[in-house]
N, C-alpha and C positions, 0 to 999 in steps of 0.2 A: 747654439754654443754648447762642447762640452762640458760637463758639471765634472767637476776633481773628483778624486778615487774620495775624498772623507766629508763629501757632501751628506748631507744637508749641516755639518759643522763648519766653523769658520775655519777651520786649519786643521790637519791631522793630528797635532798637539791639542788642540781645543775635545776634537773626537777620542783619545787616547787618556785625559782628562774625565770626560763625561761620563766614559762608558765604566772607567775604574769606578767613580765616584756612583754610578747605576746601580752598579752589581753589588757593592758592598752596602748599598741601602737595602736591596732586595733579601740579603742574606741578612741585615739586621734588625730590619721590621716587617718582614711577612711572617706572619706566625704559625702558618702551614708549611705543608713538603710542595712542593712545586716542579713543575717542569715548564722549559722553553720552548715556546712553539713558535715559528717561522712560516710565514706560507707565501710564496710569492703571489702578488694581482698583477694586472695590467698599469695596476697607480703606486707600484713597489709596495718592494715583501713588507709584508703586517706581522708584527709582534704580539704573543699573549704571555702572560705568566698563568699557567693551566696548572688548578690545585681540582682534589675531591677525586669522589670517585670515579673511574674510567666508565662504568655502564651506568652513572647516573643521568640524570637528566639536563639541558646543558641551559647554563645559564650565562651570557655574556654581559660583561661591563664595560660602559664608555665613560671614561673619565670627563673632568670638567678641562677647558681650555689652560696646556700648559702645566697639567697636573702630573699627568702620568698614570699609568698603572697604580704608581704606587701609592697614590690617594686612598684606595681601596685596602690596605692594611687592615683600618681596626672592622674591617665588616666581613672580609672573607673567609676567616675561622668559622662562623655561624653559618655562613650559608655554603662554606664547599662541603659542611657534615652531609647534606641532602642533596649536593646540584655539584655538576663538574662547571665548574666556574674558569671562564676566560674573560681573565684580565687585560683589553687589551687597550696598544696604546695607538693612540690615533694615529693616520695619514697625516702628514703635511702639521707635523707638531714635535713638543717635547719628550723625548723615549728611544727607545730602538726599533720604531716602523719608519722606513725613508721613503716620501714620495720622490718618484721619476719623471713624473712630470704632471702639467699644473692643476690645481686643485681652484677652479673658477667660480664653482657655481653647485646651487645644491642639488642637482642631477649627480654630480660627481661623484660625493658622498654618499649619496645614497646606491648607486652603483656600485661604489670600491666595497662599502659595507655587502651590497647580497655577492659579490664574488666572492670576496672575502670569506661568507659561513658556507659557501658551495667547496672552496678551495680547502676549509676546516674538514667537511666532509659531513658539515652543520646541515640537515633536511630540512623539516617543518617544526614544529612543536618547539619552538626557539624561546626561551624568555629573555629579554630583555632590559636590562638597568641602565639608566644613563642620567649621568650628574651634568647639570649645568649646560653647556657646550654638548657635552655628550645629551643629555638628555633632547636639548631640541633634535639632534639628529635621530633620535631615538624614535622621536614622534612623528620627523618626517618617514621613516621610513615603515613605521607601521600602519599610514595610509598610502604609501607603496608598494606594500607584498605584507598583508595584514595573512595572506596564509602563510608563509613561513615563520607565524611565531605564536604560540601560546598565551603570554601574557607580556606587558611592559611595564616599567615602573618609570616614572621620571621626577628625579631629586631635585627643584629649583633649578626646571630649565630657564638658559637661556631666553628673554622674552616667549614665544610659543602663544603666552594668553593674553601676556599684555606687553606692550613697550617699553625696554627699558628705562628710568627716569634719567631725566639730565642731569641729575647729580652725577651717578653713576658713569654714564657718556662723560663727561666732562674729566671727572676724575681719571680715568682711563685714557682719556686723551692725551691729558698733563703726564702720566706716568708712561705713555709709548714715546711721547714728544722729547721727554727731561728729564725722568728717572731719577735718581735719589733720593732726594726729601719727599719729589711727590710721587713716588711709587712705593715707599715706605707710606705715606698716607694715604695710600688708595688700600694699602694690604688692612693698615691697622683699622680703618673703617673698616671694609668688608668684612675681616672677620674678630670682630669686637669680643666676643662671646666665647671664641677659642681663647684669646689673648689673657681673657678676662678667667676662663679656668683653669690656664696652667700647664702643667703636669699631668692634671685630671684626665684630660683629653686622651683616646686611644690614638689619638695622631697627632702631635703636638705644633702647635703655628710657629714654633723652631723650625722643627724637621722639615714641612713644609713650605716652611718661606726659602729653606737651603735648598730645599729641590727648585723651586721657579728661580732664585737664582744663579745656578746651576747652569739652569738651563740656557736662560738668558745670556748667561757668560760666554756658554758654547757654542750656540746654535745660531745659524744666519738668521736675520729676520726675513718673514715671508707673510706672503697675504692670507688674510683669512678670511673664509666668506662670511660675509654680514648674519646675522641672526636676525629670522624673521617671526610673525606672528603666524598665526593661522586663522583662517578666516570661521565665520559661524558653519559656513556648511562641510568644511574640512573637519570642525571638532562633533558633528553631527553627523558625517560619514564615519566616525572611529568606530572601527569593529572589534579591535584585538581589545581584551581587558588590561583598563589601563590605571592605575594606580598614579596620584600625585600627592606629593608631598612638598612642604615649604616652611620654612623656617618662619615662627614668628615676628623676628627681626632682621627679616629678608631685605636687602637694599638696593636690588637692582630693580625691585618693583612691589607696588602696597601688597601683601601676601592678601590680606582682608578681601580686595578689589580683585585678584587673580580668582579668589574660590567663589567671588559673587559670582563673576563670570563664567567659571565653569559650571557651577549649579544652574546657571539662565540657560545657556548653551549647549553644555554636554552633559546633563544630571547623571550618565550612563557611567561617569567618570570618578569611581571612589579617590576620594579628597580625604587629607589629612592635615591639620597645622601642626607644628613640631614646636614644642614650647621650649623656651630659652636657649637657643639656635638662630644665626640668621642665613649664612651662605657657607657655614661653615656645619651643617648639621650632621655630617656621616660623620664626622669625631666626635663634637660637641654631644651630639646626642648619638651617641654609636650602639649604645642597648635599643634602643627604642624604636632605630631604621632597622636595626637589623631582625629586629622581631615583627617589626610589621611588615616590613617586604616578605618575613617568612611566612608568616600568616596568609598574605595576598597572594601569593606564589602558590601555596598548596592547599586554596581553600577550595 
């Protein structure tokens, strides 16, 4: 079946909507100069918002599920001073990358992503950040093509080390199934810590919660691939240096129980807990990832 000219939106008004309401976030909370970058794959064109300098060293970011590029706000001043930083926004998600066709399985992803930094013009020496969503993908792919990348960080992936708990599943369920009260209560849980500081925040759980619903508002629903764990000899083949970080009041899984695990398993793997933060730690705690990822990046 043909997909309409303002696919992956529900209606060219819904896309005509989205894309105003995009552009004029990007223009009012990215705190650098930017340029848009476009590159077509075989899984439709990818989006970055590309700050820093041109011959610096290239640093790409995956956002968490449904965030967007524009998650990355309060961290991309710090690190585009040292790294050409691309912001980009997923395949088969919230933003201006449209997939063309379907995104099944985690082969896909991890293909669309090495086209993708081949299509950038992205070689080897790749670094790597990925929040959430992004982050698991981030992990799979650096035991896929661990030479095209330098180092990785990953912010409160998606399970990865452990499984997500059934609170979390459940909540998530209620909130894709019925929405309003309980997708208001899945946001205000997850991120407690944002809600709880305010204004403070480099990214505010306002701004935030406007962009998912947004998006939601706009965008067809579509399937996402399941987030999986990885096994002992997956995190014990990891070659690329890999940096983890987790929120102490993490809730999609006991943070405590994720660093036992990786200490048993992959002690290769610098660990950090992020204090009073739980899923919400690149605001929440926005001085603190952004200087440790600096630090692990150029040590």
């Amino acid at each position: 079946m043909k997909r309409p000219a303002y696919y992956p939106f529900k209606s060219a008004a819904a896309e005509k909507e989205y894309l105003a309401y995009y552009q004029e976030a990007a223009i009012n909370r990215w705190p650098v100069p930017f340029v848009d970058v476009t590159v077509d794959t075989t899984y439709g064109p990818t989006y970055a918002r590309v700050s820093g300098p041109q011959l610096a060293p290239p640093l790409v970011l995956l956002p968490g599920i449904n965030a967007s590029s524009l998650m990355w706000s309060p961290n991309v001043a710090a690190w585009s001073e040292h790294y050409r930083v691309y912001a980009v926004d997923l395949i088969n998600d919230f933003g201006r990358s449209r997939d063309s066709r379907l995104i099944w399985r985690k082969a896909d992803f991890i293909n669309w992503l090495d086209e993708y930094f081949t299509k950038l013009g992205l070689r080897d020496n790749i670094n790597l950040v990925g929040m959430s969503y992004g982050g698991w993908l981030a992990a799979l792919y650096a035991l896929e093509h661990p030479n095209r990348l330098r180092k990785v960080a990953l912010l409160a992936p998606g399970a990865t080390v452990l499984k997500m708990n059934w609170t979390f599943l459940r909540r998530s369920a209620e909130s894709a199934l019925w929405g309003g009260k309980y997708s208001e209560g899945l946001f205000n849980w997850l991120f407690a810590d944002g809600l709880k500081k305010g204004q403070g925040c480099a990214l505010t759980m306002s701004d935030f919660g406007h962009c998912l619903y947004m998006g939601t508002k706009c965008f067809k629903k579509r399937f996402f691939v399941y987030l999986t764990v990885l096994s002992d000899a997956q995190w014990q083949s990891l070659q690329v240096p890999t940096l983890f970080m987790v929120g102490e009041h993490e809730k999609l899984y006991s943070p405590r129980k994720v660093l036992q695990r990786l200490e048993k398993v992959a002690p290769q793997v610098q660990t950090s807990l992020v204090p009073g933060a739980g899923h919400d730690l690149t605001s929440v705690q926005a001085e603190l990832i952004n200087e440790q990822v600096l630090q692990f990046l150029q040590a």
